[in-house]
Structure formats: structure tokens, C-alpha cells
N, C-alpha and C positions, 0 to 999 in steps of 0.2 A: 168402612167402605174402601177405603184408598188400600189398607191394608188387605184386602181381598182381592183389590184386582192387581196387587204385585203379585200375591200367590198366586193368582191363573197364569200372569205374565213369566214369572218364573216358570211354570210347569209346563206351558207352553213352547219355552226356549229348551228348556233340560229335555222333551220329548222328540226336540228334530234338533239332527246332526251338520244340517245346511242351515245357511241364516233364513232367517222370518222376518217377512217384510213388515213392517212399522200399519202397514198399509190393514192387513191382514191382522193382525192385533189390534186397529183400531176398528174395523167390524165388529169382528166378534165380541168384542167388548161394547161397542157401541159409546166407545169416548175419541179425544178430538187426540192426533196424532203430536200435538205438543204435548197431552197430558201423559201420552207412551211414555215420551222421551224422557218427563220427568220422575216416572214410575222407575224407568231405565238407571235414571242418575242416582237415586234411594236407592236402587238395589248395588251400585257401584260402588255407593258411600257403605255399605253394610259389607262390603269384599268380594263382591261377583264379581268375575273378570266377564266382559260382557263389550264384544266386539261390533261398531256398529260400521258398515260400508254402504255408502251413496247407493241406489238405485237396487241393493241386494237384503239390505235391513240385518236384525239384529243375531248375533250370536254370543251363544254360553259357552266361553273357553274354558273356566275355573271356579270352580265354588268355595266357599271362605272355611276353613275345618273350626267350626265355632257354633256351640251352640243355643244359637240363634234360632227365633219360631220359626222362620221361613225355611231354616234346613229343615230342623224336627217335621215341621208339614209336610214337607217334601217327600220323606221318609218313613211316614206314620201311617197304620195299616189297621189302624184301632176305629172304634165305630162312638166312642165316649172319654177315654182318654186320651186329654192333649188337642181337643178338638180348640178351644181356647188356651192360650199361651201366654202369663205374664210373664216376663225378663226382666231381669237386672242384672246390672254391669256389675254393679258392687249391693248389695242390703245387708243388715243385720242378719237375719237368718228367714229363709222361707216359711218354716214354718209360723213363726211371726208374723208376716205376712200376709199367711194364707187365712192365721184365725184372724186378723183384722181386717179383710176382705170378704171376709166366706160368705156376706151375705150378699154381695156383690155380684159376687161372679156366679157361674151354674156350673154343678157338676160336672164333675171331668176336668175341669180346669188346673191346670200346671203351672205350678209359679216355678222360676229355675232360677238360679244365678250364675254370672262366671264365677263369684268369688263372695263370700259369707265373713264379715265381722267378728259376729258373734255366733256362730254356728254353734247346735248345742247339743250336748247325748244322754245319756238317762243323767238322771239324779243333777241334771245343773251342770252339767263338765261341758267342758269346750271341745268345740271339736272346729279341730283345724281343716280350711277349706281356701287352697291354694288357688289362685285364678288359672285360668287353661288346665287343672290339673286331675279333676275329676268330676264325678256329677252329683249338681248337691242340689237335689230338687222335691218338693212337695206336692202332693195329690190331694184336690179338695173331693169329696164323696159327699152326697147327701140322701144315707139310705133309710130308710123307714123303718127303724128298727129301735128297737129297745137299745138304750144304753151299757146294758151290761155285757151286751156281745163285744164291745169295743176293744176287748182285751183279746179277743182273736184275730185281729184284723194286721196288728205287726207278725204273729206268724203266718199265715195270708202270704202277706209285704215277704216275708223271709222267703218262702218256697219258690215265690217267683224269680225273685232275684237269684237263688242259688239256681232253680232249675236254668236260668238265663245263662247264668255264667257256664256254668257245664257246659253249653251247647258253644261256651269259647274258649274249654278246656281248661279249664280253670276249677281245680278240684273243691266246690264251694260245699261247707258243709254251716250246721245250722246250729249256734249257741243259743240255748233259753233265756231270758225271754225273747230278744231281740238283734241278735249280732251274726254276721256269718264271717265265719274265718277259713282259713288254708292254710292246713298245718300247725293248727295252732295261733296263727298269727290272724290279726282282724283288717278284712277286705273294706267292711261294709257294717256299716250303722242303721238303726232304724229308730224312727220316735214317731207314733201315734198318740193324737191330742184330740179332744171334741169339745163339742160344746151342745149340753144339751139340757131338760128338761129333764122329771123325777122318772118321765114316761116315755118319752121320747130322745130321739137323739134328732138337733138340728143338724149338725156338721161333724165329719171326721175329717181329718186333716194326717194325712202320712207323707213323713218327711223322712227320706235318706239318702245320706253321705253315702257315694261309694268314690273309693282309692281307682284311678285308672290309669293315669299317665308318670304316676312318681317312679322316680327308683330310689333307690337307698336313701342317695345323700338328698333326696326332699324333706325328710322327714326328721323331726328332732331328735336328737342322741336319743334322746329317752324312749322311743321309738321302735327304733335299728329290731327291737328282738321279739318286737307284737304286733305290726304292723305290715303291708303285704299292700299290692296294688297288681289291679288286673294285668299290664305290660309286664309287672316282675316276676309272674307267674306264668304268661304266656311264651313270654323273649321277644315278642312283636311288638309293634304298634299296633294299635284298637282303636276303630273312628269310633267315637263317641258319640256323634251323634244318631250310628247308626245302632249301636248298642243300648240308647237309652228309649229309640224305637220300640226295641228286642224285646227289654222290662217293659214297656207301658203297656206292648200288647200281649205278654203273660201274666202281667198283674191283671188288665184288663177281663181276661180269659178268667184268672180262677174268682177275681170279682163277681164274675155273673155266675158261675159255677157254685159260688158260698151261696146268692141270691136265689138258687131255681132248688138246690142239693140238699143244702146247711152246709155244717162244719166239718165233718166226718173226713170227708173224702180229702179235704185238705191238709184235715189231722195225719192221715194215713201220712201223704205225702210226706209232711212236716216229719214225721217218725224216719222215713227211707233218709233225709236227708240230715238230720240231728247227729251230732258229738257228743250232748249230753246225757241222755240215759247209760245206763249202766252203768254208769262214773258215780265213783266217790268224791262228793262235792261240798263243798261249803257254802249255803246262800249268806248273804247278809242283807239284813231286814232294815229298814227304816225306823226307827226309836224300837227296836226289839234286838234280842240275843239273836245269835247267827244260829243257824243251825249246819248242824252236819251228818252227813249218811248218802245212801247210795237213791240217787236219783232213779227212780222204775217205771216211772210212766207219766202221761199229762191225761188230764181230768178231760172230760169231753168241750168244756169252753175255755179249753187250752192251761190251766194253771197246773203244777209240780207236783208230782207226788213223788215227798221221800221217805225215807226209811230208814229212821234213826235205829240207834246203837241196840234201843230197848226193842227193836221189833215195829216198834209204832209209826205206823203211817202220818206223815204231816204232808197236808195239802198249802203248798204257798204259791197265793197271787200275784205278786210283785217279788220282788229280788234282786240282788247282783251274785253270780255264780263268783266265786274264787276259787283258786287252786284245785281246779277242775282239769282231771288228765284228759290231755285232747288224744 
């Protein structure tokens, strides 16, 4: 509750350019003009510069560039994503989180952090997640659907986020299964996890790391020659918080689009926006031989189809692509 009526209080200040009388915020709201003032001081302690003068009331001079639910809300144009908001300053990794929550919270719900411990990327790897430095957030979903779709849902995750960045000039394209890069270099991570039943799926949970405010020397030597961040690719600064808007409501969009459509139209997209067909590639499999051949197409619930040396089509569900020419 309390947390709601800072959000009105907020949206109320950020919507008029003259101060707002304490007076007037206590109507509307129908609470007592001390509990304003303390709604006032939370959102001051959170980084609003927030100007108050005797007999003229309150004003929004600066908002905190952090993000925080109350920016995201602020900002957010989606109708299901983001609608609830968990934060953390510091945790292990969201998506951790999110499956130990999932049953807690309702759909739509956004677990974010400034900064990830143990942040993680396919197969177990770390994945570095610097505070103020980029956005490393998970999406809880709970759709009514068979488990086996679950392996289309990071390309989904992938198109949004590429089509997202494009619209910030940021030439994003799409590695299989789950990675978008520029240039070769990787922007942005993806990890879909579930939890479900032989028939059902309770919970998806999608998590990704994307690079925004690094430049070079953020990132560890080993780094410097595959690695990329939205700013280093733009030459700008990028509010974040207004860009993680961007993604929640194009993920949003092609979520209900998989939901009403299927797969298809996604796939299309997923293809306009791919690096890896046509490539000579090398997967490598989890306790099996690697294979190698020219990647030609994805299967309709998104898995690889290649074309070894013999001619022979191999369809692969999982993988790490290597030595893949971008």
C-alpha cells in the first residue's frame, strides 16, 4: 500500500512543472498530510530531488538515474510486464531468485538488480555483472503451455532485445541458441529456466545480462576482443532505465504475439536477425562429439539444423556454437 501511494505521489509531481500543494495530494489520496511528507522523505531517501516551499508544496527537480521500481514504473507502458517489481541492491543472481519465488509472485513480475554475485550463462559460466553498469534482470511468465516449447522462449527473449537495440542503433544481431552480439563481439546474454510438470509447465523464468554503460577498460583483459556494451557501440550515454522499458515492452508485444500466433512469426523474425545460418560452425554438445558443418536452418520449435561433411542433416537442441564466422 505505502508503496502505491509513493507511485501516484511520484507521478503526480513528475506530471506538473509548478509545486503541488501537500494539501492536494492529501485529498486525492485520502491520507493525512504528515503521511505526504513521509512518503516525500522515502522518495528523497531513494534520490528524488524533491523541493518543498511553505504555503506552495511540493516539487520534482531531479530523478535518481538508478534503476529502481519507482523509475521503471514511471516509465513502463506494458500492460503485464513489470507490473510488480523485486530489487536488489546486491543478490546472487536473479534468476535464482525468481525460481525460488515464482510461486510467490504473479506473472509479469521482474526481479532486477544493481549488481549479481553469482550471475550465470549457459553451461554454469559466470557472468560478470558490475553495479550501475548494466541491466541484469529476469522475467517470471506463467503460461499454460507444454514444457517442450520452453526452448523457444530465449529466441523470443533474443528478437526483442535485438529488435530493441536497433531502434538505439546498435547493430544487434542474433547468435544460436541464445547470445546477441555486434560484430562479433557479445552485448547480451540470455538464460531460460522452468519449472514444470511431465504435462505442464508451472513457471518460466528468463534472465538477461545486457552490457550498457562499460567501456573498455570495464571489462577483464580477457574480454577487450568479445565483449561490446550498448554506450560503446552508440558513443552516447543510454538511460537505462528508459531502455529496459524499451525490452519489457517488446518482449511484452512478441509474448502475447507467441500466445495468440504460435512460433512462426517469431522464427521469421529470429532468421531476419541471426549471424548464424549460413556459417560454418562447430557446435559442442554436452557428454557428446562436437559436430561440425554449415548451419541451414532452425527446426519450427527453434532447434539447429546442420549439415555435416556427409551431406547429413543433424538436428541439435542444445549447444555452444564455436568458431562460428560472424
Amino acid at each position: 500500500m505505502a508503496h502505491s501511494i509513493r507511485q501516484t505521489i511520484l507521478k503526480m509531481l513528475s506530471e506538473r512543472n509548478t509545486y503541488l500543494s501537500g494539501q492536494e495530494i492529501s485529498e486525492k489520496l485520502g491520507v493525512t498530510r504528515t503521511s505526504i511528507w513521509k512518503h516525500i522523505q522515502k522518495l528523497r531517501d531513494k534520490g528524488y530531488q524533491i523541493e518543498s516551499v511553505t504555503n506552495l508544496g511540493y516539487r520534482l527537480t531531479n530523478t535518481p538515474n538508478r534503476l529502481i521500481p519507482e523509475e521503471i514504473h514511471r516509465n513502463l507502458k506494458t500492460t503485464l510486464l513489470g507490473k510488480e517489481i523485486v530489487f536488489f541492491e546486491t543478490i546472487d543472481s536473479t534468476n535464482t531468485q525468481a525460481k525460488l519465488k515464482a510461486l510467490e509472485y504473479p506473472a509479469g513480475t521482474i526481479f532486477i538488480a544493481n549488481t549479481q554475485t553469482g550471475g550465470r550463462g549457459r553451461l554454469g559460466r559466470q557472468w560478470s555483472s558490475e553495479p550501475g553498469r548494466g541491466i541484469w534482470c529476469t522475467v517470471l511468465l506463467k503460461p499454460t503451455l507444454r514444457p517442450t516449447v520452453a526452448s523457444q522462449f530465449p529466441l523470443l527473449t533474443a528478437v526483442a532485445i535485438a529488435q530493441t537495440l536497433c531502434k538505439y542503433g546498435v547493430e544487434a544481431r542474433i547468435k544460436w541458441p541464445n547470445d546477441i552480439l555486434v560484430h562479433g563481439r557479445k552485448i547480451c546474454g540470455i538464460l531460460t529456466e522452468m519449472g514444470a510438470e511431465l504435462d505442464r509447465m508451472n513457471y518460466l523464468v528468463i534472465g538477461f545480462g545486457l552490457n550498457v554503460k562499460q567501456q573498455m577498460l570495464d571489462f577483464p583483459t580477457e574480454l577487450h576482443s568479445i565483449a561490446t556494451s550498448v554506450e560503446m557501440e552508440v558513443g552516447e550515454q543510454v538511460d537505462r532505465v528508459q531502455l529496459i522499458c524499451d525490452i519489457l515492452l517488446e518482449l511484452e508485444q512478441k509474448y502475447f504475439q507467441f500466445l495468440t500466433e504460435g512460433f512462426l512469426p517469431i522464427l521469421r523474425l529470429w532468421k531476419e536477425y541471426n549471424c548464424t545460418l549460413g556459417k560454418m560452425t562447430r557446435v559442442s554438445r554436452f557428454n557428446q562429439p562436437p559436430l561440425y558443418g554449415e548451419a541451414i536452418d532452425l527446426t519450427p520449435n527453434g532447434a539447429l539444423v546442420l549439415k555435416i561433411a556427409t551431406g547429413q542433416l543433424i538436428t541439435v537442441f542444445s549447444g555452444e556454437i564455436e568458431n562460428n564466422t560472424q
